[in-house]
C-alpha positions as CSV (number, residue, x, y, z in Angstrom):
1,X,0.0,0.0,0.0
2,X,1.5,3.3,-0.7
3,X,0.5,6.2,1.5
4,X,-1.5,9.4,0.0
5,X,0.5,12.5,-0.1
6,X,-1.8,15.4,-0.2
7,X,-1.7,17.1,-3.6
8,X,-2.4,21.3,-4.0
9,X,-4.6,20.0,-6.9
10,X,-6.9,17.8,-5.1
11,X,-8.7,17.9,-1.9
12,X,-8.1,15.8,0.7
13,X,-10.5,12.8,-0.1
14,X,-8.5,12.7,-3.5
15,X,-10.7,14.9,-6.2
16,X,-9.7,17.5,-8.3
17,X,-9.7,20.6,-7.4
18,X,-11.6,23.2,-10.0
19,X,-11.1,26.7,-10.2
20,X,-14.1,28.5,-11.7
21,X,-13.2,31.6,-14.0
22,X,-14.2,34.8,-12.3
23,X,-17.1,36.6,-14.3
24,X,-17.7,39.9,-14.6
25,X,-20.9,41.6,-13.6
26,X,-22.4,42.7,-17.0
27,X,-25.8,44.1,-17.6
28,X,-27.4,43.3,-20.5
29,X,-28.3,45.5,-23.2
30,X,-32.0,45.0,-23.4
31,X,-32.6,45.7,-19.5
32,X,-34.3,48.8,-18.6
33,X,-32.1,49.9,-16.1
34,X,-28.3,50.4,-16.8
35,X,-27.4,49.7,-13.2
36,X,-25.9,46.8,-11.2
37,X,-27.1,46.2,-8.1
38,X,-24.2,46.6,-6.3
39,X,-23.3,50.3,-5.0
40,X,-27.1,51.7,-5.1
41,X,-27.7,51.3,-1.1
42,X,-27.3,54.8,0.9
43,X,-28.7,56.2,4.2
44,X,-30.6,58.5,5.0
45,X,-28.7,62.0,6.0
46,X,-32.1,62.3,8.6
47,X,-32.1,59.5,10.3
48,X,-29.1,57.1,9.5
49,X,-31.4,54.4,8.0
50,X,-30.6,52.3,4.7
51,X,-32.3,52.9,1.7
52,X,-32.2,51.6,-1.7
53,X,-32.2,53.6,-4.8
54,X,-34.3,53.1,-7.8
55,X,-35.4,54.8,-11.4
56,X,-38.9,55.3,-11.8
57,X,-40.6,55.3,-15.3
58,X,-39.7,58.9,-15.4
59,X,-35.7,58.6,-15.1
60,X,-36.5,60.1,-11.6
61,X,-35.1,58.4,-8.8
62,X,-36.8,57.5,-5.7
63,X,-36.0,56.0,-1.9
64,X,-37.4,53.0,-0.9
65,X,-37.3,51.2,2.3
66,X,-34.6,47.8,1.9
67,X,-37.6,45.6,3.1
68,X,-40.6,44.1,1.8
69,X,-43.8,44.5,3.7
70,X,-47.2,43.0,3.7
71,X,-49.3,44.5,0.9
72,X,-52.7,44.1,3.4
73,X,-51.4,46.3,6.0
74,X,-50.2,49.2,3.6
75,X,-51.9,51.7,2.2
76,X,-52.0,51.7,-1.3
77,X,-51.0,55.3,-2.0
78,X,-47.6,53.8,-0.5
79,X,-47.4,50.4,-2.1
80,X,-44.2,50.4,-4.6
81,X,-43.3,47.5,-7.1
82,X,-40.3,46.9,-9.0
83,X,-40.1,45.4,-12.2
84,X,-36.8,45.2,-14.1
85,X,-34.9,47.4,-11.6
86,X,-37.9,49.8,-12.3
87,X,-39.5,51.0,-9.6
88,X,-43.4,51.8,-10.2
89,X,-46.2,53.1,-8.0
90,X,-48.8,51.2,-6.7
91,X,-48.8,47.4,-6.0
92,X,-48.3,44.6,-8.5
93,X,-51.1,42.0,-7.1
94,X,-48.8,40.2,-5.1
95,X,-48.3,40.0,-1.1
96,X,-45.3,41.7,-0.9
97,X,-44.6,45.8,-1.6
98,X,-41.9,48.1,-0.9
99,X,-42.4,51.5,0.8
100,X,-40.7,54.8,0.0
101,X,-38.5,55.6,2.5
102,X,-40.0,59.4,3.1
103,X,-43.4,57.9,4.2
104,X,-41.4,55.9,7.0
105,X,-38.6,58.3,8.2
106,X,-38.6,59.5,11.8
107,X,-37.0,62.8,10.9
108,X,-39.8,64.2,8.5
109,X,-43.3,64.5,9.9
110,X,-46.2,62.8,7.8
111,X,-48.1,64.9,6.3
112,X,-51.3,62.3,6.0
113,X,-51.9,58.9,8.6
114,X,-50.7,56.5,7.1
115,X,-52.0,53.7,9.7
116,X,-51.1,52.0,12.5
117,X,-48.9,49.3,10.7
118,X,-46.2,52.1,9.6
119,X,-46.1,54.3,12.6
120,X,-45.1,51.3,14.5
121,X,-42.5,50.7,12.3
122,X,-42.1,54.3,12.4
123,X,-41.5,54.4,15.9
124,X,-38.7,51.4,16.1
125,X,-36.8,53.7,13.7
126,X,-36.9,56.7,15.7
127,X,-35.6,54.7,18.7
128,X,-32.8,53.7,17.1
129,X,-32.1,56.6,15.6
130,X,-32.8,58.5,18.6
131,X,-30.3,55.9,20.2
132,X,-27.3,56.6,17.7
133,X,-27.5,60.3,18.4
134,X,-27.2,59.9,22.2
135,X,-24.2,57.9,21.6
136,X,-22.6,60.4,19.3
137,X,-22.3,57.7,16.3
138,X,-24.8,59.9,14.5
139,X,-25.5,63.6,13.7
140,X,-28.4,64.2,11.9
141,X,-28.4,66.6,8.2
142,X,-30.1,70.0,8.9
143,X,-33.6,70.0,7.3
144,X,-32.1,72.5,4.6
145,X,-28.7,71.8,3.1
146,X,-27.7,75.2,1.4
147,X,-24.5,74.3,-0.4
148,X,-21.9,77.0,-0.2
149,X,-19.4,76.9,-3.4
150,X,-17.0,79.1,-3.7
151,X,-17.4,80.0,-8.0
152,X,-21.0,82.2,-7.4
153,X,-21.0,82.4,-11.1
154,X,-21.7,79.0,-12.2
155,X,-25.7,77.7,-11.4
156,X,-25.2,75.1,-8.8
157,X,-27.8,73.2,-11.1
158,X,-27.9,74.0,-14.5
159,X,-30.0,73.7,-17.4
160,X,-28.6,71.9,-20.9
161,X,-30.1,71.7,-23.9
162,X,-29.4,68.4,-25.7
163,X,-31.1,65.3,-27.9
164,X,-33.7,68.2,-28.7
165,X,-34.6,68.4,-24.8
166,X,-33.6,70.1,-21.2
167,X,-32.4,68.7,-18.5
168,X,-31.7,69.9,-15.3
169,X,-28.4,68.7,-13.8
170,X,-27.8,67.4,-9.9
171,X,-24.8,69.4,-9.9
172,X,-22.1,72.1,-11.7
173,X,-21.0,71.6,-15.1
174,X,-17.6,71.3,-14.0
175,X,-18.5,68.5,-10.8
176,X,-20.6,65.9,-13.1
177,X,-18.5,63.1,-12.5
178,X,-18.6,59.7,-14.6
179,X,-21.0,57.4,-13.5
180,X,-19.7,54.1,-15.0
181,X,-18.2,51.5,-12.7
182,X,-14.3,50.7,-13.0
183,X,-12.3,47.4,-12.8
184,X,-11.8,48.1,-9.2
185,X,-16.0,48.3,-8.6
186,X,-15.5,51.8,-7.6
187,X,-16.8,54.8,-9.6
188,X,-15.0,56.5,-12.3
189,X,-13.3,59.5,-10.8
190,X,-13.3,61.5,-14.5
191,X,-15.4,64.2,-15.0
192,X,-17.9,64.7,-17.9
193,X,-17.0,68.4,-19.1
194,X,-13.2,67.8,-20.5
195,X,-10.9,70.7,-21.9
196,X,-9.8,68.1,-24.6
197,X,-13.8,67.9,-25.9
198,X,-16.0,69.6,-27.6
199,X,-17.8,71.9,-25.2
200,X,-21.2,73.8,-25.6
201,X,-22.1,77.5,-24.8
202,X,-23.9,79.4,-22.1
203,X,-26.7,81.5,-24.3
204,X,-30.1,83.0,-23.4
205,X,-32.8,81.3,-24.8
206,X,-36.6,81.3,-24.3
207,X,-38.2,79.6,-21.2
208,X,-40.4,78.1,-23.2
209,X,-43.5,76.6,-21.5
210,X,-44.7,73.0,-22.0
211,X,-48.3,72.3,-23.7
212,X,-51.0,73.6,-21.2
213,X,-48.9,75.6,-18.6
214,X,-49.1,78.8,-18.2
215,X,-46.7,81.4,-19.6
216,X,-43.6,82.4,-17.2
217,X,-42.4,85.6,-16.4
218,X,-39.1,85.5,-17.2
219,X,-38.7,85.7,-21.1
220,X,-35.3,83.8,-21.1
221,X,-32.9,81.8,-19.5
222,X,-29.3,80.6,-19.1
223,X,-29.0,77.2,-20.6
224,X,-25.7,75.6,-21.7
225,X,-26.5,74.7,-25.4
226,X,-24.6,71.3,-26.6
227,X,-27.4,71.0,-29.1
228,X,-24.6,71.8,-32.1
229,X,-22.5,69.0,-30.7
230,X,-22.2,66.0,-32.7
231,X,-24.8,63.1,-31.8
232,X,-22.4,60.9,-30.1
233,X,-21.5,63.6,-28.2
234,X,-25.0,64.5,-26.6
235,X,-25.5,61.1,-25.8
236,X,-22.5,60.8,-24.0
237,X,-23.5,63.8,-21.9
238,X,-27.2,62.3,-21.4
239,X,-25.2,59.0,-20.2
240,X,-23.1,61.4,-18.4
241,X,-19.9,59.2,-19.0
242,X,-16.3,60.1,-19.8
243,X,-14.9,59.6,-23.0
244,X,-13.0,56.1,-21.8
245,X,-16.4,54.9,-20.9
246,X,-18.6,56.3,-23.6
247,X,-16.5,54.2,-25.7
248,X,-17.0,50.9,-23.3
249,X,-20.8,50.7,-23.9
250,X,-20.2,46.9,-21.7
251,X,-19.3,49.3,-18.7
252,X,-22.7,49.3,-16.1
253,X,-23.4,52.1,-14.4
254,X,-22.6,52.7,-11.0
255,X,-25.2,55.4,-9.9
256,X,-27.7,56.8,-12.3
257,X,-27.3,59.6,-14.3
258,X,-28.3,62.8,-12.3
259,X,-30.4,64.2,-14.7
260,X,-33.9,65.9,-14.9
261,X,-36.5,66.2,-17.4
262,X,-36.4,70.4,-17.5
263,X,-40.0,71.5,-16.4
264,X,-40.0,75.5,-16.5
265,X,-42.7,75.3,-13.4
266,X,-41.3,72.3,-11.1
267,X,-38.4,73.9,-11.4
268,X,-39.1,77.8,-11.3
269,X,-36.0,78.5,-8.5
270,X,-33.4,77.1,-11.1
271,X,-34.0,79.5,-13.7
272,X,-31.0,82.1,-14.3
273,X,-31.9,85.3,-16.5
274,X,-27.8,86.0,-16.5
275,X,-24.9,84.6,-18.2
276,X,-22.1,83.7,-16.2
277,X,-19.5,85.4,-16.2
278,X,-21.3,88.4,-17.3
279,X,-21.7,91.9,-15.5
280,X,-25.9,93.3,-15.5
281,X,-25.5,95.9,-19.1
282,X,-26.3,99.5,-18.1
283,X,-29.9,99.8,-19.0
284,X,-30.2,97.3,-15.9
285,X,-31.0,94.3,-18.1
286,X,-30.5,90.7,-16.7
């Protein structure tokens, strides 16, 4: 009998040993939503509480609670369903629903009852949120968050014009970062708005109102015009990618695209009647 030496390619009762490949998350191009899982959970600056991010059917993103709850004992006004990585309103005929995270956090006050069912589970979450600040392991956001930048010029949210549409951006021109995912899992640390590319230009242009709203005050409005860019261009801004990953289209996305369907009423306190850069001219036009 000879004895049995242990092998580094076989375990010990004597079978191979396999080493799968390591895969690559990919999404697939037909999916709705261009993001992985992975990376979308936050918490909420109010109460220290997870939350998960989705897109809606409007490209608007909403918070919804990380758990699933009983349909029966939620109102239907909150009842969420996802389909696809889409999250839509209402519930989808089935037991199980998601919540929005608003209608359940202890830092906002309801602004409707919403029944017994949620402000128990209301309550738990303000005792342990109520517990983290006493221990100093949390310090709650202040109900307004003014940002304070230091270039006043700029809009801290602008509005571009591109693929014959508005869009109202989540931050500066010169802060949209990348939103593609790297090698590493992490996001892309370039920015969108590269010396090296083909920029747009700041120009007044009409606010024009959608069909059926009423007509604004302010005749026009700063917008940062990439409309005269070439196609592959604007897309790449509506993907908001750099131009390493605009070229990968394999690359998920990270976090969504912070963009925003332009609506001249929704979004009254963003509209800029100057340039920047620009000095008021001396009949005191803006």
């Amino acid at each position: 009998m000879q004895p049995n030496t242990n092998s580094p390619q076989r375990h010990w009762d004597g079978s191979p040993r396999t080493a799968r490949p390591r895969r690559s998350l990919r999404v697939t191009t037909t999916s709705p939503s261009r993001l992985l899982r992975t990376g979308r959970g936050d918490r909420c600056r109010r109460c220290d509480h997870r939350v998960d991010w989705y897109q809606r059917a409007d490209q608007r993103l909403i918070a919804l609670h990380p758990t699933e709850l009983d349909a029966s004992r939620i109102p239907s006004p909150a009842r969420w369903h996802l389909s696809s990585g889409i999250a839509h309103p209402h519930g989808d005929g089935s037991a199980w629903c998601r919540i929005p995270h608003l209608t359940l956090c202890p830092a906002r006050t309801p602004t409707a009852p919403a029944g017994q069912h949620i402000e128990s589970l209301r309550r738990q979450l303000a005792v342990r949120t109520r517990s983290l600040i006493d221990t100093g392991r949390f310090t709650p956001a202040p109900p307004t968050l003014c940002e304070v930048r230091a270039d006043r010029s700029q809009p801290p949210r602008p509005v571009v014009q591109l693929l014959l549409g508005r869009y109202l951006a989540d931050a500066p021109l010169k802060d949209l970062q990348c939103v593609a995912q790297t090698r590493q899992r992490t996001r892309c640390p370039h920015p969108v708005l590269h010396p090296t590319l083909p920029q747009g230009a700041w120009t007044l242009l009409p606010a024009s109102p959608q069909r059926g709203q009423l007509t604004l005050p302010a005749a026009l409005m700063a917008i940062y015009d990439l409309s005269r860019l070439p196609f592959t261009e604007q897309l790449r801004w509506r993907t908001q990618r750099c131009s390493v990953h605009a070229a990968a289209p394999g690359a998920a996305d990270l976090v969504p695209a912070g963009w925003q369907v332009f609506d001249p009423l929704l979004h009254a306190a963003h509209l800029h009647t100057r340039l920047p850069h620009t000095q008021p001219s001396r009949h005191g036009q803006t």
